[in-house]
C-alpha positions in Angstrom: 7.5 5.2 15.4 6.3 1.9 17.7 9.1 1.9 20.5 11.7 -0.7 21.3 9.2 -2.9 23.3 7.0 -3.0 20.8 9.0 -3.6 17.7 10.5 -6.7 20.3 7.4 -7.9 20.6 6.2 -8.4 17.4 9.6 -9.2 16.3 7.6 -12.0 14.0 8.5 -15.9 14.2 10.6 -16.6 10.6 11.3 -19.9 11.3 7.5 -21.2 11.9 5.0 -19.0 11.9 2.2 -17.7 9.9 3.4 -15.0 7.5 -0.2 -13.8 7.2 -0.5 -13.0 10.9 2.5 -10.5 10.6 1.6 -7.3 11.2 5.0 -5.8 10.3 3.4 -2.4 9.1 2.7 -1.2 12.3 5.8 -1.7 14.2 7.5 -0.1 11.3 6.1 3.1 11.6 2.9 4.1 13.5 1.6 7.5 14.1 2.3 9.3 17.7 -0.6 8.6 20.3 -2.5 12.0 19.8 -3.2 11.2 16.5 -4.8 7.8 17.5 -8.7 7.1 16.1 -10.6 8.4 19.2 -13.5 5.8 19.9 -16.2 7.9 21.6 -18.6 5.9 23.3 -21.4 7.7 23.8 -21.5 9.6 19.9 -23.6 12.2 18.6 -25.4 11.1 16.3 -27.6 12.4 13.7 -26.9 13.9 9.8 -28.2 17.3 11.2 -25.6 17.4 13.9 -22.9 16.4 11.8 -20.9 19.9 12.0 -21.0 19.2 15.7 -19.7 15.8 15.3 -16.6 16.4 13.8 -15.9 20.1 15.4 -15.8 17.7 18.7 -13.4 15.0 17.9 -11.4 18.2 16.8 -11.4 19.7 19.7 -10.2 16.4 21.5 -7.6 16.1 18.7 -6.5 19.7 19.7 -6.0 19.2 23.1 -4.4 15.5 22.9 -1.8 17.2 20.4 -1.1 20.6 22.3 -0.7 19.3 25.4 1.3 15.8 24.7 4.4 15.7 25.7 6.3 18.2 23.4 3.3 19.6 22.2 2.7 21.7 19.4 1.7 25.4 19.2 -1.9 25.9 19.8 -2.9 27.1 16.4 -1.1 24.4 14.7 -2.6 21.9 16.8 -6.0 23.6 16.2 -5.6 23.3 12.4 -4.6 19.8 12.4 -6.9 18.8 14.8 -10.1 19.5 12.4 -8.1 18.7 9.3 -8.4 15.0 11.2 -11.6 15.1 12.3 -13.4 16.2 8.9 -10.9 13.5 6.6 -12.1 10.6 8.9 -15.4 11.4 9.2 -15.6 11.8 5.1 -13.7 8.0 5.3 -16.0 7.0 7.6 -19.1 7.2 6.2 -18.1 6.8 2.7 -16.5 3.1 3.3 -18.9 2.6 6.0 -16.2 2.4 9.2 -16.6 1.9 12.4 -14.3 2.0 15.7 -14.0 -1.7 14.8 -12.6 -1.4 11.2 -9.6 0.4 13.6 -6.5 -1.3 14.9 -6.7 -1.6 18.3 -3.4 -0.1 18.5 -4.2 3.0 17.4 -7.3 3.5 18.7 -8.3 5.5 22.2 -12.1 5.2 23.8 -13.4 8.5 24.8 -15.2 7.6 28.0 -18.4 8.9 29.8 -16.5 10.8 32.1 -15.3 13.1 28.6 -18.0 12.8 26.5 -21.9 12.5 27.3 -23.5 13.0 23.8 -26.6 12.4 24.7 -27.2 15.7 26.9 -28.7 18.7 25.8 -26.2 21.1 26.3 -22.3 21.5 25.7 -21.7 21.9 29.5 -23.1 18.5 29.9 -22.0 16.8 27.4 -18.4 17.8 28.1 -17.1 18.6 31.3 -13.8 19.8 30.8 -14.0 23.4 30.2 -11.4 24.0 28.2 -12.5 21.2 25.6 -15.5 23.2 25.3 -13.9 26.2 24.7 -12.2 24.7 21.9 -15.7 23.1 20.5 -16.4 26.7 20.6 -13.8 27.9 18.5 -14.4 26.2 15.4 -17.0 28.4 14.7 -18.2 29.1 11.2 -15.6 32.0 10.8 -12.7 29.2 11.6 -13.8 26.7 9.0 -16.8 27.3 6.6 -19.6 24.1 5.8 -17.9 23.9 2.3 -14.5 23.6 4.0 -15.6 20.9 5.8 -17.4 19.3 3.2 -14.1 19.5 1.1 -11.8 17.7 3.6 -14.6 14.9 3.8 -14.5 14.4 0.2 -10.4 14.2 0.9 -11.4 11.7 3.0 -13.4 9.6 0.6 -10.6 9.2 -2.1 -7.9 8.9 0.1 -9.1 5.8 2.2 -8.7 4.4 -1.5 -5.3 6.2 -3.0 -4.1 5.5 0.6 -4.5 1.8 -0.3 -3.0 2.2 -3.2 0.1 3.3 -1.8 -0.1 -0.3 0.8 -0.1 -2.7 -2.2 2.7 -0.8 -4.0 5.0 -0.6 -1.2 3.7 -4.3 -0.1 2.2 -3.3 3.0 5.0 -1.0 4.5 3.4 2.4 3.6 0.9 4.5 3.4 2.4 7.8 2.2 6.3 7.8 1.4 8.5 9.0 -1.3 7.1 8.7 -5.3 4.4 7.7 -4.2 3.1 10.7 -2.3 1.6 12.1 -5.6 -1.2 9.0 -5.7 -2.8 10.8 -2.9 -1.5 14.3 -3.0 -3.7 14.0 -6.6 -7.3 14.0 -5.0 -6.6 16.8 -2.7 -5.5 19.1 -5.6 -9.1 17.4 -7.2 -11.2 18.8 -4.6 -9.5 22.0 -3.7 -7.9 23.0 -6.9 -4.2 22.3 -8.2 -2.8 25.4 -6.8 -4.7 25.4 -4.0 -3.0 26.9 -0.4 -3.1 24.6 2.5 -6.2 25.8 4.6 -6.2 27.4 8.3 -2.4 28.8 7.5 -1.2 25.1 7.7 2.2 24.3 5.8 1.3 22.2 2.8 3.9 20.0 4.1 1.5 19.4 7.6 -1.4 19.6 5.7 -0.7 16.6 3.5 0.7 14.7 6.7 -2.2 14.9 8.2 -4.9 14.2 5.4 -2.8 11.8 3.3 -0.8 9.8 6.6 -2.4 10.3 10.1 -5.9 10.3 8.8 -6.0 6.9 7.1 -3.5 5.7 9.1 -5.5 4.0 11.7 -8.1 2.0 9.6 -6.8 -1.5 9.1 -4.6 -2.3 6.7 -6.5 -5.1 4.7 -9.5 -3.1 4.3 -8.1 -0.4 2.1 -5.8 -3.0 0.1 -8.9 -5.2 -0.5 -10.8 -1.3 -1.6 -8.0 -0.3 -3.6 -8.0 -3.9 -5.6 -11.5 -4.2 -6.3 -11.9 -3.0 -10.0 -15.7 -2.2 -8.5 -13.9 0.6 -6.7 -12.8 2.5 -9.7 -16.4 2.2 -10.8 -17.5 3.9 -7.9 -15.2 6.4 -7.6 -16.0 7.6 -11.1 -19.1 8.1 -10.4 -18.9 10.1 -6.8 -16.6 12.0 -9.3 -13.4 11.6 -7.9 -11.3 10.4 -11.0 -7.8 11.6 -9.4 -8.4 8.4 -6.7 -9.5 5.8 -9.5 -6.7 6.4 -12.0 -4.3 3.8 -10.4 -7.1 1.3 -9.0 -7.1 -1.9 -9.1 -4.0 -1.4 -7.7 -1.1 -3.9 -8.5 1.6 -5.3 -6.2 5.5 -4.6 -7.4 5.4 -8.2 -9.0 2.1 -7.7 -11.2 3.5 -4.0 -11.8 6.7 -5.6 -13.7 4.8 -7.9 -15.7 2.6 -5.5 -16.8 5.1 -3.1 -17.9 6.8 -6.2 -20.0 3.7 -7.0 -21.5 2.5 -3.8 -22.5 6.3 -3.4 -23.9 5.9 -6.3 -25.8 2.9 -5.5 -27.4 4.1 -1.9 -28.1 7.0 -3.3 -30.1 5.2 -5.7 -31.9 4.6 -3.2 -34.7 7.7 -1.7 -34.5 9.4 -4.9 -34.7 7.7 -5.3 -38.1 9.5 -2.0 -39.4 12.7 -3.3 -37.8 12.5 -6.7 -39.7 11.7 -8.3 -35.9 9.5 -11.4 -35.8 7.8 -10.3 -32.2 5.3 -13.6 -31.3 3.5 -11.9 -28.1 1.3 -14.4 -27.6 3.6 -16.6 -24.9 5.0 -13.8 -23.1 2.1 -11.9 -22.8 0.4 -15.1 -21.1 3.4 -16.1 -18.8 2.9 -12.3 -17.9 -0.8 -12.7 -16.9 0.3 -15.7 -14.5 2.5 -13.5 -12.7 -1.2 -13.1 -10.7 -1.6 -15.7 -8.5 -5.1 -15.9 -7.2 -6.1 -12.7 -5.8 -2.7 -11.8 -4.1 -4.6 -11.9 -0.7 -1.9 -13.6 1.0 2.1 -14.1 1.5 2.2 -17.3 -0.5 0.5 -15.9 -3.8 2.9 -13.0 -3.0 5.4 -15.3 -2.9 4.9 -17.4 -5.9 3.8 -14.3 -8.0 7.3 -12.7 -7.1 8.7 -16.2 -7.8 6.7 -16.3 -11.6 7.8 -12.5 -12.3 11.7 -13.6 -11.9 10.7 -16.6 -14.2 9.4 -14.5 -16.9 12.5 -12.7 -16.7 15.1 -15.3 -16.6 13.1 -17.0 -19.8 12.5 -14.3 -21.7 15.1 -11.6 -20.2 17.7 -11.5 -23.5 14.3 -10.5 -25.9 12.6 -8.1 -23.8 16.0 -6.5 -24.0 15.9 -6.5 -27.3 12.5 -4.9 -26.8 14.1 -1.9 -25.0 15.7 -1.5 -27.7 13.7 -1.4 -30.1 11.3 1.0 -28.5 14.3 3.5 -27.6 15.2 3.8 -31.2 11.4 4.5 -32.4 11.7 6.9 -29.4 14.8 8.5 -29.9 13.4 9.1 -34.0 10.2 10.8 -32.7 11.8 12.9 -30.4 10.7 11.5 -27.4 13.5 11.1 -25.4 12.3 9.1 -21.9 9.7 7.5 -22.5 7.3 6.5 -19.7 6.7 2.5 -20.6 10.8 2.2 -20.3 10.8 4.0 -16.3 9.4 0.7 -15.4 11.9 -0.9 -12.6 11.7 -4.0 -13.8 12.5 -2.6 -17.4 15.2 -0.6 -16.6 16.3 -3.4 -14.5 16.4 -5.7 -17.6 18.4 -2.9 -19.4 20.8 -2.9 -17.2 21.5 -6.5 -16.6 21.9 -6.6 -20.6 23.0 -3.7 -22.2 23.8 -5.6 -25.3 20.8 -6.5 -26.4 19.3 -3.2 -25.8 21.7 -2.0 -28.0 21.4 -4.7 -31.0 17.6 -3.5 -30.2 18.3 0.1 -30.9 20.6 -0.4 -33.8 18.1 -2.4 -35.7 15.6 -0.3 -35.5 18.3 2.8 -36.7 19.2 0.3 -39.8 15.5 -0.3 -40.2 14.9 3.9 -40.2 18.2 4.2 -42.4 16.3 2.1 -45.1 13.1 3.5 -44.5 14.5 6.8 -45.2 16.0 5.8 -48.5 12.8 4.1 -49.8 11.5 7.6 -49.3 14.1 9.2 -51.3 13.4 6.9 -54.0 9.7 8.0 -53.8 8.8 4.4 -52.2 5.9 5.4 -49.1 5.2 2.8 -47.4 1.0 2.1 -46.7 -0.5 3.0 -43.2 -4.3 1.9 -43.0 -6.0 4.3 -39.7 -8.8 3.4 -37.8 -9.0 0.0 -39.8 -8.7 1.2 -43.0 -7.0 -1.3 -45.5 -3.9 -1.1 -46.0 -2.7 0.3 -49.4 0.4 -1.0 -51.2 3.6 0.8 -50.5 4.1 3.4 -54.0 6.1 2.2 -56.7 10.0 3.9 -57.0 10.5 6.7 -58.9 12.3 6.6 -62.2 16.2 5.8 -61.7 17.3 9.9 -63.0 14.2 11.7 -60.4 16.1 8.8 -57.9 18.8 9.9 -58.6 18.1 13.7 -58.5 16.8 13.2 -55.1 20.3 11.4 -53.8 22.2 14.0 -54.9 19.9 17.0 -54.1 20.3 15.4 -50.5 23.9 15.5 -50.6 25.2 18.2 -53.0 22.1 20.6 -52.7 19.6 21.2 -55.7 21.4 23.1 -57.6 24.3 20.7 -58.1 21.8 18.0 -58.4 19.8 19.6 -61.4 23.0 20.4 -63.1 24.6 16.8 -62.8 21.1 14.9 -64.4 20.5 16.2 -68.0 
């Protein structure tokens, strides 16, 4: 968490400044300084050196998080520290980062004096002894090439999901609450869905560290704008990581509720038909659409789309309602008892503000199932064309005394039935 002086300092100006300068996510809630992006000036570079590449930043994470202030136990801070190092790296050179693409914040410069990586030997390159003992002991027996080539490919969805999680919470999160499970997804992708947290970690620390610490220190903007850009579910797909794409292009709380009233209102449309419900989508759906204002890539669009969202509601509140309705009765009749369309906040919000018209919603479409089943008992079926089929005519009614046989069979049993119609 950023301390006092620094949440007074970028306390931001409300009365004139620039809402797009604020940088309110970081004073929120940073990440404690051993976790910080470590900048190391003279790298080692090379794809055959890789494995040495990321075992070093881990052994720098190690000591930064043993030996802070409160530090934690050596093997836990040996765990996380190559947990770190192999996500970021996999971030890195998926989305193409660099120190630059960190904020300055959060980001530490690993100077000559530390790091050399362009000596031959470890004691060159590294000086302090016991960093190099640590290099040392991530051998292969510690963590395995496919280990590491697992947490990398953590790395590659998450810089994504991570995003995801940003535009939901509008910029105050990277990994809290419901929304845990967006990224949570891709590591039970690449190492299984009952996978164990690797190096004896707690699952708990383990996702803390690859879902929240990792991505943590990229800037903000560049994993909304990845996690927006429909071109990134493309991609994703293709590198085979479907568990990041599902939720991209992500939408922000505003688009979110319009989408769930549109897709509500087009849902009922056909079940406002059974119900005897005239349900004209066409102006709602579009209002809905508008909700996105430009390409959300500021606090004004924000602003206005949050604005446009409320309108749509306020207009068309009382129906949608009805909508609720509608859809819980068709629900309720097939056994489906919560529904995931209705979880929507902004449609549970609506349900609640009018619980009157979600019940005229729910009782017309009971009525409408009441008739329905008495056309059936009166051997009427009503015509269902699949796959776009044409529609057949609904059957024509039974005689009145087989009508009649079936009423009472329903009420009285067969038996009576048979013996009341000669």
């Amino acid at each position: 968490m950023a301390t006092l002086a620094q949440f007074f300092a970028n306390i931001p100006d409300l009365r004139n400044g620039n809402a797009d300068a604020y940088n309110v996510l970081h004073v929120a809630a940073g990440i404690p300084a051993p976790y910080f992006y470590l900048n190391f000036e003279s790298p080692l570079d090379g794809d055959d050196r890789i494995r040495d590449r990321i075992v070093t930043a881990a052994a720098f994470y190690h000591t930064r998080l043993s030996e802070d202030d409160g530090g934690l136990e050596d093997d836990d801070a040996k765990a996380r520290g190559i947990v770190l190092a192999a996500v970021r790296e996999g971030m890195a050179k998926a989305w193409n980062l660099r120190a630059q693409d960190t904020i300055a914040a959060q980001r530490v410069d690993i100077g000559l004096d530390d790091w050399d990586g362009e000596q031959d030997n470890l004691e060159a390159r590294v000086p302090d002894a016991n960093i190099r003992g640590r290099i040392e002991g991530y051998d292969r027996d510690y963590v395995s090439d496919e280990v590491l080539s697992q947490l990398m490919r953590v790395g590659m969805g998450v810089f994504a999901t991570c995003g995801v999680i940003m535009v939901r919470t509008e910029g105050q999160h990277h990994f809290v609450g419901e929304n845990k499970a967006v990224s949570v997804a891709v590591g039970k992708q690449v190492f299984g869905a009952q996978f164990t947290a690797p190096f004896g970690m707690a699952m708990a620390d383990f996702e803390d560290v690859a879902y929240h610490k990792a991505p943590h220190c990229w800037v903000s903007n560049n994993m909304i704008e990845a996690a927006r850009d429909p071109n990134t579910k493309v991609r994703l797909l293709a590198a085979r990581l479907a568990s990041a794409a599902v939720r991209i292009p992500a939408l922000y709380p505003s688009e979110s509720g319009a989408s769930a009233i549109s897709n509500l209102v087009l849902k009922t449309s056909t079940a406002g038909a059974l119900a005897n419900v005239a349900v004209e989508t066409d102006t709602v759906v579009a209002a809905c659409r508008a909700v996105t204002v430009r390409d959300m890539g500021d606090a004004d669009a924000r602003a206005a789309s949050t604005a446009a969202l409320a309108a749509v509601i306020t207009r068309f509140g009382p129906d949608i309602a009805v909508c609720i309705g509608l859809f819980r009765g068709i629900c309720a009749h097939a056994g489906v008892s919560n529904p995931g369309i209705l979880r929507a906040r902004c449609l549970t919000r609506i349900a609640n503000d009018d619980p009157t018209m979600v019940s005229t919603g729910v009782q017309q479409m009971e009525a409408a199932l009441r008739v329905q089943r008495e056309k059936s008992r009166r051997g009427i079926l009503r015509g269902i064309g699949l796959f776009g089929a044409e529609i057949p005519p609904d059957t024509p009614a039974l005689p009145a005394d087989e009508t009649m046989a079936q009423i009472l069979a329903a009420v009285v049993g067969r038996i009576g039935a048979a013996q009341a119609v000669p």
